[in-house]
TIMI-2910 file (N, C-alpha, C, CB; in pm, 1 decimal, decimal comma, always signed):
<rs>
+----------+----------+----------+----------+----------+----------+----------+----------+----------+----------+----------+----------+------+
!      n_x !      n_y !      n_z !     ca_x !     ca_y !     ca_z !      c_x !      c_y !      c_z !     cb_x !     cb_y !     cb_z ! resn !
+----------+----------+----------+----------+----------+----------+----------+----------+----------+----------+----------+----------+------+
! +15232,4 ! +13569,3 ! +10174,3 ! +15133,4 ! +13675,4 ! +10184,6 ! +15004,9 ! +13634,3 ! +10111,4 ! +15189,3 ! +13807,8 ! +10127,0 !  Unk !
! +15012,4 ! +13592,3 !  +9987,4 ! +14934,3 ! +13551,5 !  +9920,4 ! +14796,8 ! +13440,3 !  +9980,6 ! +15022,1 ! +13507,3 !  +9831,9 !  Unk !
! +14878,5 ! +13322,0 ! +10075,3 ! +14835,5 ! +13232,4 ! +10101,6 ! +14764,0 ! +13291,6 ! +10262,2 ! +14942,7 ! +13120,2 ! +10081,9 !  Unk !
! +14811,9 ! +13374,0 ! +10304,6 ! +14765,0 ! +13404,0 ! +10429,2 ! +14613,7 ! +13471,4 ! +10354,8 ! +14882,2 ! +13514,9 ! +10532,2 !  Unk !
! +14583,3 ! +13584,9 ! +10280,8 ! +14492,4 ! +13616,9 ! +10216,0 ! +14376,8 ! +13541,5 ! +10165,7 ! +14541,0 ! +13658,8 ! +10144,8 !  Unk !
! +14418,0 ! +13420,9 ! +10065,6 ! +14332,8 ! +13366,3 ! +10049,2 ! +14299,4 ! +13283,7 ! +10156,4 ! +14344,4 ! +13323,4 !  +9951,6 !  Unk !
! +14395,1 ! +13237,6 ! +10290,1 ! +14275,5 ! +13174,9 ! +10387,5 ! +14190,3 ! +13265,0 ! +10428,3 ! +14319,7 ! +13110,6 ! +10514,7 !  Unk !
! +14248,4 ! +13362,3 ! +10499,8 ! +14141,0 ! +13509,5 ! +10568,1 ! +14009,8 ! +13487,3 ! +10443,0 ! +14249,3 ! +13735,7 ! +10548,1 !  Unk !
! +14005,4 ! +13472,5 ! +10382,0 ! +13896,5 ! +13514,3 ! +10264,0 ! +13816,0 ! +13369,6 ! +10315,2 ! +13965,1 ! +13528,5 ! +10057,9 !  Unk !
! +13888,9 ! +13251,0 ! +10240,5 ! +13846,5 ! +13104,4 ! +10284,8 ! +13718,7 ! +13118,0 ! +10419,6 ! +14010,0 ! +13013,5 ! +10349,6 !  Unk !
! +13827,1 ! +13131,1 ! +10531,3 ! +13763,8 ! +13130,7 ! +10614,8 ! +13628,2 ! +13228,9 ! +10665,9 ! +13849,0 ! +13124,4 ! +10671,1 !  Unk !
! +13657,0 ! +13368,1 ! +10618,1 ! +13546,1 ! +13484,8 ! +10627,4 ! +13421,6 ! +13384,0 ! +10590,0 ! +13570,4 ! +13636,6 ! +10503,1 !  Unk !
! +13464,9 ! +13358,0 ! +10471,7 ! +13352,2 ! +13250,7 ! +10380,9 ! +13237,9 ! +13161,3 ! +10430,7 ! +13428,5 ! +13144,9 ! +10315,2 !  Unk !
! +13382,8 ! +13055,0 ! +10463,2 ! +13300,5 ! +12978,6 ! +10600,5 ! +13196,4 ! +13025,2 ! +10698,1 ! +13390,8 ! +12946,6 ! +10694,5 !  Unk !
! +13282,6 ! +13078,2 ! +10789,8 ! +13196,2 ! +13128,3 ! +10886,3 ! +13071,7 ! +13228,1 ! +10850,9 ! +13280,8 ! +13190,5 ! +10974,3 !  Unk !
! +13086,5 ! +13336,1 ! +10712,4 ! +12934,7 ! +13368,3 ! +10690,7 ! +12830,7 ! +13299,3 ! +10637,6 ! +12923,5 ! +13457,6 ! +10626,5 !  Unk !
! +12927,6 ! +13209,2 ! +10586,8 ! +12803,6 ! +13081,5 ! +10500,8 ! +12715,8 ! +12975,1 ! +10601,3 ! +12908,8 ! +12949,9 ! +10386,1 !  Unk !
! +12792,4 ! +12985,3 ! +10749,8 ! +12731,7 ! +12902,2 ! +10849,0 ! +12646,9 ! +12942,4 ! +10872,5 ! +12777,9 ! +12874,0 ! +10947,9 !  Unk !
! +12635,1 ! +13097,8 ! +10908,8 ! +12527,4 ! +13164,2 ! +10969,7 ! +12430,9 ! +13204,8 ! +10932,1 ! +12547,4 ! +13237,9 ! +11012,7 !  Unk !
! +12429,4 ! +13210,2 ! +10757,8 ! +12313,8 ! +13225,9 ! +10703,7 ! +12235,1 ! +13170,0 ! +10639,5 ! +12314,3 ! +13283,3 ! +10662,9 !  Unk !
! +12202,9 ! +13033,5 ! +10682,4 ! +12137,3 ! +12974,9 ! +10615,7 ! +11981,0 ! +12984,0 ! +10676,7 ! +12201,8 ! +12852,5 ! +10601,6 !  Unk !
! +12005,6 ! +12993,9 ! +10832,0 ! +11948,5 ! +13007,5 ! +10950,9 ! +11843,1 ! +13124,2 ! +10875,5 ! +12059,9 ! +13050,2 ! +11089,7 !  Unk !
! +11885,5 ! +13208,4 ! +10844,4 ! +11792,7 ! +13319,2 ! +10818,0 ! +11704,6 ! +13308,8 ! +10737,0 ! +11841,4 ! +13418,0 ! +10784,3 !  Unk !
! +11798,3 ! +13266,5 ! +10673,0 ! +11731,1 ! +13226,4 ! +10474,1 ! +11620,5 ! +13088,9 ! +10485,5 ! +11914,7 ! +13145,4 ! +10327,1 !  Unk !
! +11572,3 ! +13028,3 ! +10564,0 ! +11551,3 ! +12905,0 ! +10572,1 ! +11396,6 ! +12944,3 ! +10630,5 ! +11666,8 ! +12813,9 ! +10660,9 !  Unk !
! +11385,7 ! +13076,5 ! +10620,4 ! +11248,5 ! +13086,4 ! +10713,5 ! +11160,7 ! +13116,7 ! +10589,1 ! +11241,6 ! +13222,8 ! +10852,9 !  Unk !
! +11086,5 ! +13018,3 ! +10525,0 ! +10964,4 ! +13113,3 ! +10431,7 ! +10826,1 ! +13078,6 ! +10517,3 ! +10941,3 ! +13050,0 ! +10231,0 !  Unk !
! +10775,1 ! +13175,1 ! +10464,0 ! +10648,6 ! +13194,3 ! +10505,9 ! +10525,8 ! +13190,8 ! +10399,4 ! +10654,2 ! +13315,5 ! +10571,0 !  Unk !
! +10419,0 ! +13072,8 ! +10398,8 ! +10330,2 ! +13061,7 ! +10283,8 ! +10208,1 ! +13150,3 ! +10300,9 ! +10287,5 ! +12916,9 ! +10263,0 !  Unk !
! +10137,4 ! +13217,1 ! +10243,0 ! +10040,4 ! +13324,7 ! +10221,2 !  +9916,8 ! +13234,1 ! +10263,5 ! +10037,0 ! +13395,2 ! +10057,2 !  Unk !
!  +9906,9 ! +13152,8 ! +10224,2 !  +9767,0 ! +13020,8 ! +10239,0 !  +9822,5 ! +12862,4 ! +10275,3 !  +9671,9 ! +12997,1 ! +10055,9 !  Unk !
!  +9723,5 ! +12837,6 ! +10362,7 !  +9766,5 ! +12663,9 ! +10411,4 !  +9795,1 ! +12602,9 ! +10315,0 !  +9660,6 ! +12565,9 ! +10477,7 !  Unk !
!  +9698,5 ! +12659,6 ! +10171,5 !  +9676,0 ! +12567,9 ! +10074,8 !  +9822,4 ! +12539,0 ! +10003,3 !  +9562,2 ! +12623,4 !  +9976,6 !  Unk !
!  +9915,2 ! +12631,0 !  +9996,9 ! +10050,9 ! +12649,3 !  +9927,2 ! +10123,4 ! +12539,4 ! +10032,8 ! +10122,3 ! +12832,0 !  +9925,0 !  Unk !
! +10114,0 ! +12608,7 ! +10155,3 ! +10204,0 ! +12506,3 ! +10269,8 ! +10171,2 ! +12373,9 ! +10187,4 ! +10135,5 ! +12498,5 ! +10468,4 !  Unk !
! +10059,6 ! +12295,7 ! +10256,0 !  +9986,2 ! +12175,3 ! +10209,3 ! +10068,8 ! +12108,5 ! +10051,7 !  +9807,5 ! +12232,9 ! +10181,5 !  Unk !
! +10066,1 ! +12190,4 !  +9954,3 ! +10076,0 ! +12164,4 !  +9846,8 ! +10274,6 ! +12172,3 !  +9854,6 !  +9970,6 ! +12270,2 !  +9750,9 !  Unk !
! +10334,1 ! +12257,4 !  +9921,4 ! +10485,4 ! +12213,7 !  +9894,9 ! +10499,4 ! +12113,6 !  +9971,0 ! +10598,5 ! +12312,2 !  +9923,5 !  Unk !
! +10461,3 ! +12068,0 ! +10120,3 ! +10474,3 ! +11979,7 ! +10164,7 ! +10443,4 ! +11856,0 ! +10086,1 ! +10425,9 ! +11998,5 ! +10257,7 !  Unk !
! +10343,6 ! +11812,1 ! +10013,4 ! +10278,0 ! +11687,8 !  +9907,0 ! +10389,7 ! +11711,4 !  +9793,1 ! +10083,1 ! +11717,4 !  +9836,3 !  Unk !
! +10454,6 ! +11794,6 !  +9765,0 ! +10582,6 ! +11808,6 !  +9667,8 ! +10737,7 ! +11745,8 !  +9758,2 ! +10599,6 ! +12005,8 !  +9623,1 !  Unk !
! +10729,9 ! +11786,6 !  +9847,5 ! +10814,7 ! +11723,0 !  +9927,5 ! +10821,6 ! +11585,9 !  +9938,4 ! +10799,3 ! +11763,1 ! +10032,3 !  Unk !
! +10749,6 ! +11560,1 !  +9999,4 ! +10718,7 ! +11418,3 ! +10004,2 ! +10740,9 ! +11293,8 !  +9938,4 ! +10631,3 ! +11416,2 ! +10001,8 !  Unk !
! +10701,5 ! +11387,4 !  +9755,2 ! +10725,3 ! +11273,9 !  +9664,5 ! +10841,6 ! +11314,0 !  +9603,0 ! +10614,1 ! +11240,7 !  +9563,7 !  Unk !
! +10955,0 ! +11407,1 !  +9652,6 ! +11082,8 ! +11420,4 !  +9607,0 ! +11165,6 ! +11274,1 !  +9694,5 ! +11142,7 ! +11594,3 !  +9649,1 !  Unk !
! +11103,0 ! +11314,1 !  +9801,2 ! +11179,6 ! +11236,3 !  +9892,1 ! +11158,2 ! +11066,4 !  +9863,1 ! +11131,6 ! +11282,4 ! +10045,0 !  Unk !
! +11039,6 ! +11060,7 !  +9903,8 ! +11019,2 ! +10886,4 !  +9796,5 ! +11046,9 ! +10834,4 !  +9662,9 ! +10889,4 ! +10848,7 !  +9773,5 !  Unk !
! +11076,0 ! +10910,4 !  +9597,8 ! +11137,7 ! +10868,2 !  +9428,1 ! +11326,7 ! +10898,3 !  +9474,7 ! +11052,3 ! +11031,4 !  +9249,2 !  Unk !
! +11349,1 ! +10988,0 !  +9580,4 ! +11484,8 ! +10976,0 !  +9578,2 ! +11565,6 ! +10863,9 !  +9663,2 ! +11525,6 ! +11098,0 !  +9614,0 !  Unk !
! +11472,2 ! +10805,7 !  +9769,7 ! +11514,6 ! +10703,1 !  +9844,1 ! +11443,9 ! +10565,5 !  +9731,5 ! +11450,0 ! +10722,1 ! +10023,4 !  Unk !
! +11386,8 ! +10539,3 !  +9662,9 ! +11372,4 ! +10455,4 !  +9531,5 ! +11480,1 ! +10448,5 !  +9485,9 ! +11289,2 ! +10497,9 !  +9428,3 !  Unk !
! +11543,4 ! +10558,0 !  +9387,3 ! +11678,0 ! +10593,0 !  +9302,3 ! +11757,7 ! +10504,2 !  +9409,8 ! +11733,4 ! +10784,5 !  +9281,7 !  Unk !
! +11831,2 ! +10593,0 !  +9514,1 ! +11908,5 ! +10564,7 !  +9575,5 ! +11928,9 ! +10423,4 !  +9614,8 ! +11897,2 ! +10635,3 !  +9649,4 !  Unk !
! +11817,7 ! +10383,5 !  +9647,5 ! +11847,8 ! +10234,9 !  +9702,2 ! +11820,0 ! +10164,5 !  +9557,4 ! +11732,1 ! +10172,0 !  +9848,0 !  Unk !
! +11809,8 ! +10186,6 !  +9432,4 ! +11814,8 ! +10099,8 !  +9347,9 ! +11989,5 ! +10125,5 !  +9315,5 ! +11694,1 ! +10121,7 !  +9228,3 !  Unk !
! +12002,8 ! +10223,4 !  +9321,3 ! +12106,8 ! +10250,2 !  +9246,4 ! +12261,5 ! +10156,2 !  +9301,6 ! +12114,7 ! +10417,4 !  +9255,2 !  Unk !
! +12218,7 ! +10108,8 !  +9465,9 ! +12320,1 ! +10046,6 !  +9562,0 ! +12316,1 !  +9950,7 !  +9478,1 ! +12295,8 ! +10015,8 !  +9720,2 !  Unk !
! +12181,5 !  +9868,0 !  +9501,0 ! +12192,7 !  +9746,1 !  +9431,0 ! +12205,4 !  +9751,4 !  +9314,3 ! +12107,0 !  +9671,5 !  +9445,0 !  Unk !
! +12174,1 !  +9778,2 !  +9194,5 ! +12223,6 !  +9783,0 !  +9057,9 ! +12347,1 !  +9797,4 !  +9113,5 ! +12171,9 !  +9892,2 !  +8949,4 !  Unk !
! +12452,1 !  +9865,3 !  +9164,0 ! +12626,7 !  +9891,3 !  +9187,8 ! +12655,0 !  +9785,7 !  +9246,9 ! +12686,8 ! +10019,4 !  +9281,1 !  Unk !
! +12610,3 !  +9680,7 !  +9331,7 ! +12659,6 !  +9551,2 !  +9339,9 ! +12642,8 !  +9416,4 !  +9296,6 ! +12657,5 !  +9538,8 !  +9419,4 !  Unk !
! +12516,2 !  +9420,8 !  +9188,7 ! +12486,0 !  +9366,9 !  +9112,4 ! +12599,1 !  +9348,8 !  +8980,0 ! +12374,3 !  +9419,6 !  +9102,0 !  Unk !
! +12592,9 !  +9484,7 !  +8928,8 ! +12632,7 !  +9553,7 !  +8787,1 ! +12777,8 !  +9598,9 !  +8772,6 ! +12545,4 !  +9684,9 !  +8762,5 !  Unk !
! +12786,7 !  +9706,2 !  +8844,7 ! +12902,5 !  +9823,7 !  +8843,6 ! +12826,1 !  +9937,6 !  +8775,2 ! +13055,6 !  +9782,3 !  +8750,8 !  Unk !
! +12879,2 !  +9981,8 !  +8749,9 ! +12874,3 ! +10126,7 !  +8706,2 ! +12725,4 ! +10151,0 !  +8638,7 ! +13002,8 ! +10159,8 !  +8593,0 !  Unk !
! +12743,1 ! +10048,5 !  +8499,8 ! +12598,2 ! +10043,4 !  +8446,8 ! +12499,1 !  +9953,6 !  +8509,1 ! +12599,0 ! +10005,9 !  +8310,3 !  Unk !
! +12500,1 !  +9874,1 !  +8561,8 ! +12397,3 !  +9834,9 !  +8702,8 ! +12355,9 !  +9926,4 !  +8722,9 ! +12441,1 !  +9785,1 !  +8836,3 !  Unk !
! +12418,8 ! +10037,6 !  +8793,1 ! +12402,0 ! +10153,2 !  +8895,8 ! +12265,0 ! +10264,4 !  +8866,4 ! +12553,0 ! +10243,6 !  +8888,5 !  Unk !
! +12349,9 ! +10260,2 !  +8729,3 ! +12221,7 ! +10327,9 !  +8641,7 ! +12074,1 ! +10260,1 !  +8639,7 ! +12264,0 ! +10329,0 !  +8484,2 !  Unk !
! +12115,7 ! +10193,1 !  +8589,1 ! +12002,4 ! +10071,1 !  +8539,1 ! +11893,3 ! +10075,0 !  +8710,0 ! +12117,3 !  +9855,0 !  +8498,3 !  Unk !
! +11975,5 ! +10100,9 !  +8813,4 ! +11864,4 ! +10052,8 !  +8937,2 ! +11827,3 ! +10128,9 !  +8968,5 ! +11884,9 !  +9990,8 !  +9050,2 !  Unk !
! +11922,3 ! +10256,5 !  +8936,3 ! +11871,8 ! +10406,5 !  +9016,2 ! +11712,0 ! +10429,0 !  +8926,2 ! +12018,8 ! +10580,5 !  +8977,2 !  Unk !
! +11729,3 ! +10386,0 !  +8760,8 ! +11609,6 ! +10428,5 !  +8685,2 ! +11522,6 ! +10373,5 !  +8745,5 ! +11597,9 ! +10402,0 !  +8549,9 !  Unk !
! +11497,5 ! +10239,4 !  +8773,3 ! +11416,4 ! +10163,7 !  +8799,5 ! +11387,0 ! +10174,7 !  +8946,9 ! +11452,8 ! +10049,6 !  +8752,7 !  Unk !
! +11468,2 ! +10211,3 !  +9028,9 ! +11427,0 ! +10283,3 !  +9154,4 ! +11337,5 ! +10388,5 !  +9194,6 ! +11512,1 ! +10323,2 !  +9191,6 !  Unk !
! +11369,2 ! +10487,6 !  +9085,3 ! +11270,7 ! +10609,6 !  +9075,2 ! +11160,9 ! +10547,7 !  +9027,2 ! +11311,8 ! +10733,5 !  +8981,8 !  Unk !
! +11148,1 ! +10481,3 !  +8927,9 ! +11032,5 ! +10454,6 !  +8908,7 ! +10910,8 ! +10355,4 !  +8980,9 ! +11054,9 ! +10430,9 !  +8811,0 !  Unk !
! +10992,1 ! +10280,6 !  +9037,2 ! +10903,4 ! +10215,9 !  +9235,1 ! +10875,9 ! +10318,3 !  +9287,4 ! +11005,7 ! +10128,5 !  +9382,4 !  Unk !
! +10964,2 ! +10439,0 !  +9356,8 ! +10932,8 ! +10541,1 !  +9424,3 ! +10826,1 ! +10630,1 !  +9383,1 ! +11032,1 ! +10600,5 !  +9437,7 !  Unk !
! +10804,3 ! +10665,2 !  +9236,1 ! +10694,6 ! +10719,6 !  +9205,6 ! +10581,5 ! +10633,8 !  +9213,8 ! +10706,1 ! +10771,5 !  +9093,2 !  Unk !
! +10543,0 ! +10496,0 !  +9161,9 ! +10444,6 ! +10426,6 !  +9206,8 ! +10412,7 ! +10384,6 !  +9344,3 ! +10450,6 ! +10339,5 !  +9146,9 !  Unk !
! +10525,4 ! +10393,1 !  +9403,9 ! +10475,8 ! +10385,6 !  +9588,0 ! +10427,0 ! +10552,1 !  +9631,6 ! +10654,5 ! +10331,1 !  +9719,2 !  Unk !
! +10458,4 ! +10637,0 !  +9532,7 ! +10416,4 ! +10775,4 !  +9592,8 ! +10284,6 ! +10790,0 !  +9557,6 ! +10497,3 ! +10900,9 !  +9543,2 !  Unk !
! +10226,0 ! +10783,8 !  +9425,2 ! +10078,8 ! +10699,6 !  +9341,6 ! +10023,6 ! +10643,0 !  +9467,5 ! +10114,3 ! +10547,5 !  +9204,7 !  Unk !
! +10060,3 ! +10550,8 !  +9495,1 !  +9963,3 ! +10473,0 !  +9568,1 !  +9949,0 ! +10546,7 !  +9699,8 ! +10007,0 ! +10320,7 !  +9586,5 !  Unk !
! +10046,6 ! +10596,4 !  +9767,8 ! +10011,0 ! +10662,6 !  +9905,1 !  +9932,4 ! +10770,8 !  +9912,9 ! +10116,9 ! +10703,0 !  +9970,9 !  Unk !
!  +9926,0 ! +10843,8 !  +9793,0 !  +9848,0 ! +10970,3 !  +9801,7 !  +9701,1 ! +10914,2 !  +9746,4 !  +9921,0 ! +11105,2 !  +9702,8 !  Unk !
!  +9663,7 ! +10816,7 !  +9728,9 !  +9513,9 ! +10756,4 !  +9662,6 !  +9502,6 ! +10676,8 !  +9797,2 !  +9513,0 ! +10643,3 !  +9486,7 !  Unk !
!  +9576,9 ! +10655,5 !  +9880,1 !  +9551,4 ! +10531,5 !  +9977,5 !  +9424,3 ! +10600,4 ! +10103,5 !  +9735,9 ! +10477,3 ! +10066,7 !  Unk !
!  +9346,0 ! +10532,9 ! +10089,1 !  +9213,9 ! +10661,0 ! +10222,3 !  +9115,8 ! +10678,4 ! +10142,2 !  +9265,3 ! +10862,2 ! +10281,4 !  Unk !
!  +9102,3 ! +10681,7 ! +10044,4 !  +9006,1 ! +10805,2 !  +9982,6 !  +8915,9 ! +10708,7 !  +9907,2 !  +9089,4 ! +10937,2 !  +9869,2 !  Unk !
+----------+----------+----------+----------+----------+----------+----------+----------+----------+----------+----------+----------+------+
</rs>
């Protein structure tokens, strides 16, 4: 009985957690200028995290564990200077 319950619950779960993300996912910015400005926040989440990430592979086959570290730091920190340079690049 017990176990039948907590799936019914499990599953309720699931399936409302699928459907609402859809909803929740819609914001709406008051001024371009906000859009503009989370998008340029975006951007450089995403380039310091593909930095990390791909340092962090190589430091882990380099290193192990503390490699891992060691590349992810030094990854982020390429990713922020390649983000530096792209947002000065034009102007």
């Amino acid at each position: 009985m017990r176990k039948r319950l907590l799936t019914a619950v499990l599953s309720a779960g699931l399936l409302f957690g699928t459907a609402m993300p859809g909803a929740a996912a819609t914001h709406y910015y008051r001024t371009r200028h906000q859009y503009i400005q989370h998008k340029r926040h975006m951007k450089t989440v995403k380039r310091v995290g593909i930095g990390a990430a791909g340092g962090a592979a190589i430091g882990a086959l380099a290193g192990g564990g503390k490699g891992a570290g060691i590349g992810a730091i030094a990854g982020a920190g390429a990713g922020a200077l390649y983000d530096a340079h792209e947002k000065h690049r034009g102007r």
